[in-house]
C-alpha positions in Angstrom: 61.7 51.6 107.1 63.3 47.9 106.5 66.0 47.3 109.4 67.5 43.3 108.7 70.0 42.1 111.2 72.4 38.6 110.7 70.1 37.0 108.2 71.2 34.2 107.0 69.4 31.7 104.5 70.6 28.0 102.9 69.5 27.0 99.2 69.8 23.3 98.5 70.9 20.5 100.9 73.9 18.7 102.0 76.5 19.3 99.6 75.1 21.1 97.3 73.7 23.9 100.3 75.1 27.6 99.5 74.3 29.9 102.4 73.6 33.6 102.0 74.2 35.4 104.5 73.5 39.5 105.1 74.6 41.0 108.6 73.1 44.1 108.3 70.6 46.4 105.8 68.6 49.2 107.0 66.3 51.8 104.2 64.4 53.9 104.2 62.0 55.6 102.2 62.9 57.0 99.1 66.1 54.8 98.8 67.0 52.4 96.0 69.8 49.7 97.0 71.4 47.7 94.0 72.4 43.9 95.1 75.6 43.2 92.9 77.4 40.1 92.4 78.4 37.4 90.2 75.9 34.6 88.5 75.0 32.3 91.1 76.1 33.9 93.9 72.7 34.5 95.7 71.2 37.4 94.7 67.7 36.0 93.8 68.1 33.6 97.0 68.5 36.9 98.7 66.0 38.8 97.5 63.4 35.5 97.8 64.2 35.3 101.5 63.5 39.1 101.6 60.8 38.7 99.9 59.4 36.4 102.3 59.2 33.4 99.7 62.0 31.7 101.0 62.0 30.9 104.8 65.8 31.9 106.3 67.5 29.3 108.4 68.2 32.3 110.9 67.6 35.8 111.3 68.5 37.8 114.3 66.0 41.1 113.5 63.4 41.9 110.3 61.2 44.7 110.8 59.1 46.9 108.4 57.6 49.8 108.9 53.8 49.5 106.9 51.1 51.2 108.8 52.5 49.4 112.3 55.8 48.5 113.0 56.0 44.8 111.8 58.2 42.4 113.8 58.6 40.1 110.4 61.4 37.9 112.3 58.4 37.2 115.2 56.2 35.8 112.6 59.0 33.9 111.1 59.9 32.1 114.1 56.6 31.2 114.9 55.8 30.2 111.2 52.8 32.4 110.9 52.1 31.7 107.6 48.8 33.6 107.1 50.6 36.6 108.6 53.7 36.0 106.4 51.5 35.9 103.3 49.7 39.4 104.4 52.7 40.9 104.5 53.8 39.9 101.3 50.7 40.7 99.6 50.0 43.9 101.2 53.5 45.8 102.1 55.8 44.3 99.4 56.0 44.0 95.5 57.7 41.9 93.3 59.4 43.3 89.4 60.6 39.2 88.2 62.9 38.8 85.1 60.2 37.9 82.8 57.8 40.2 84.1 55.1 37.9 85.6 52.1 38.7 83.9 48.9 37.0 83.7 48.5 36.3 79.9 44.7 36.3 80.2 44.8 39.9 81.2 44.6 43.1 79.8 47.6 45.5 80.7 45.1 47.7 83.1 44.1 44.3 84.5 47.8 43.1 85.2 48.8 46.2 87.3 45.4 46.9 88.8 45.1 42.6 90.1 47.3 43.3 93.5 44.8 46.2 94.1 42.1 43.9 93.8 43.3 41.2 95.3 43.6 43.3 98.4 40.2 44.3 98.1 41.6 48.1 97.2 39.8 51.0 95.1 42.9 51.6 93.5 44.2 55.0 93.6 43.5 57.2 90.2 45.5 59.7 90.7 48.8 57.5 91.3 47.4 55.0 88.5 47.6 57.8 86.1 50.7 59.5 87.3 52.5 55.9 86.9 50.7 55.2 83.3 52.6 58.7 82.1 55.6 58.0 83.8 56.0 54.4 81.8 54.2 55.6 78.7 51.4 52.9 78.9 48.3 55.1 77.9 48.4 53.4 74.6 48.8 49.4 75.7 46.3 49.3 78.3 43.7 47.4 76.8 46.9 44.9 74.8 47.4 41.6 76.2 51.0 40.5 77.7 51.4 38.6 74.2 51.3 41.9 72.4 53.7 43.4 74.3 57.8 44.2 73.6 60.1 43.0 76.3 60.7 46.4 77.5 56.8 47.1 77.4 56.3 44.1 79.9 58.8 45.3 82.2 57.1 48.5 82.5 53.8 47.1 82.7 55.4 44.7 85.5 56.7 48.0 87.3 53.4 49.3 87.5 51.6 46.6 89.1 54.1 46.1 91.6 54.2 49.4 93.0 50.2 50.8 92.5 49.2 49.0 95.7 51.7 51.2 97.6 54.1 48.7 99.3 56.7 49.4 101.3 59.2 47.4 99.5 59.4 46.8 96.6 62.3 43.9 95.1 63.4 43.9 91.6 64.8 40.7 90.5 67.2 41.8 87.3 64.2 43.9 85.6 66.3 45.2 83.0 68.6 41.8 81.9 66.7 41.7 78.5 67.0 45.1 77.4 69.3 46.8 75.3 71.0 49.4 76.8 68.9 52.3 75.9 65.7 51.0 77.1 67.7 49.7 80.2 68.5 53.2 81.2 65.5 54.4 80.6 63.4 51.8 82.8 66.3 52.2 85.1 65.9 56.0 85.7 62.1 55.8 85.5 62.2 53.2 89.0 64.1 55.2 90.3 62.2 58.3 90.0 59.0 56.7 91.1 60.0 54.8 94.3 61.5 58.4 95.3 58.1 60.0 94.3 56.0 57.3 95.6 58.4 57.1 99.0 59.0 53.8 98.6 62.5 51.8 98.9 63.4 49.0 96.2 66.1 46.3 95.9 67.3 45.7 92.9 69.3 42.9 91.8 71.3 43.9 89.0 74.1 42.3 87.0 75.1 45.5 84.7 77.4 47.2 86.6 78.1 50.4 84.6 74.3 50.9 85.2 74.5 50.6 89.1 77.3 53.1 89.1 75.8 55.4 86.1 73.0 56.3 89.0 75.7 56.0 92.0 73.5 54.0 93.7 74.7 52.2 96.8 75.1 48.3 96.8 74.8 45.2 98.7 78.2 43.2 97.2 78.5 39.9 97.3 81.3 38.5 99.2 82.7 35.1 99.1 83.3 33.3 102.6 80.7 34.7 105.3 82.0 35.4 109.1 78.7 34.5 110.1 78.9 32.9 113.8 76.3 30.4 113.0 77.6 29.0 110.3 80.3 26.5 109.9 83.8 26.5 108.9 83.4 24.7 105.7 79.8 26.6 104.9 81.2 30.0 105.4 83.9 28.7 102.7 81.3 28.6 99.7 78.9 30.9 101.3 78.1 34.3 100.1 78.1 37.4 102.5 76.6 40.5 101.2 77.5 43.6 102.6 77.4 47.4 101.5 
């Protein structure tokens, strides 16, 4: 479960500072939330300070439900770091645009490398139910060079999810593809966070495909009614709500 209460986060400084601001998410398990906006409007800051990469300037509760119960807004306001980074490494997993692969590795590398990194034996059975489900029997011993757009992404899918996070954030996975391939990586996340009983955000600027798989949404808003913030920043803030 992922329960976030009146987080609020500021990219840039003085004039140039946009706050985002989200009063309330709760998933659970299973469920896929789109975040929907326009360009620039927050979304990746969003999904950064969800992602634990970008420290919010105030959050009233984060918790996520790994093995324990963590408090994630405790460890934030007491700048555990090492705790912070744990989490990240351990409970959540990242899809970026570009995919994020290390060129120096093989494909089988690339999504087994969060496994090992957390000192894992990664699971077989899950490895090769997720190697079917993306079609990646054939590219496993390619390099990232080698690989199609589309056959990155998927590769990139598959790492972040074999470790078994919690959460798993998808920062515009599909903004390179055409349409078809879109869909289809689309509908194959989809299926396998529900499999894997997982939850995902997805930031996602093709609206037809958001409502093609009706999936709820995180919109952004502008203007924020956020108490701490002030007049003038809830202006050119962003508020996201469902």
């Amino acid at each position: 479960m992922l329960d976030i209460d009146d987080l609020c986060v500021v990219r840039g400084e003085g004039e140039s500072a946009h706050p985002v601001y989200l009063p309330q998410l709760s998933l659970r398990p299973g469920q896929v939330v789109a975040v929907t906006g326009e360009s620039g409007c927050g979304k990746s800051t969003l999904l950064e300070a969800i992602g634990l990469v970008l420290r919010p300037a105030s959050v009233g509760r984060f918790t996520l439900q790994g093995e324990t119960l963590l408090d994630v807004a405790s460890l934030l306001a007491q700048n555990q770091q090492a705790k912070l980074a744990e989490i990240r490494a351990r409970h959540l997993g990242f899809v970026l645009q570009n995919g994020g692969l290390l060129p120096f590795l093989s494909v089988q590398d690339n999504i087994t490398l969060p496994c090992q990194l957390l000192g894992m034996t990664p699971d077989m059975a899950m490895l090769s139910r997720v190697i079917d489900a993306l079609k990646l029997g054939p590219l496993l011993d390619k390099y990232p060079a080698q690989l199609s757009f589309g056959e990155r992404q998927r590769t990139a899918f598959a790492r972040a999810i074999l470790h078994r996070p919690a959460l798993v954030l998808a920062d515009e996975p599909t903004a390179a593809l055409d349409p078809h391939n879109a869909q289809q990586l689309f509908s194959l996340f989809i299926d396998l966070v529900a499999q894997e009983n997982m939850m995902a955000l997805v930031v996602c600027h093709d609206w037809p495909l958001v409502q093609r798989f009706k999936l709820p949404c995180l919109i952004a808003h502008p203007g924020s009614g956020a108490s701490d913030l002030s007049d003038e920043q809830a202006q050119r803030g962003t508020h996201f709500v469902l």
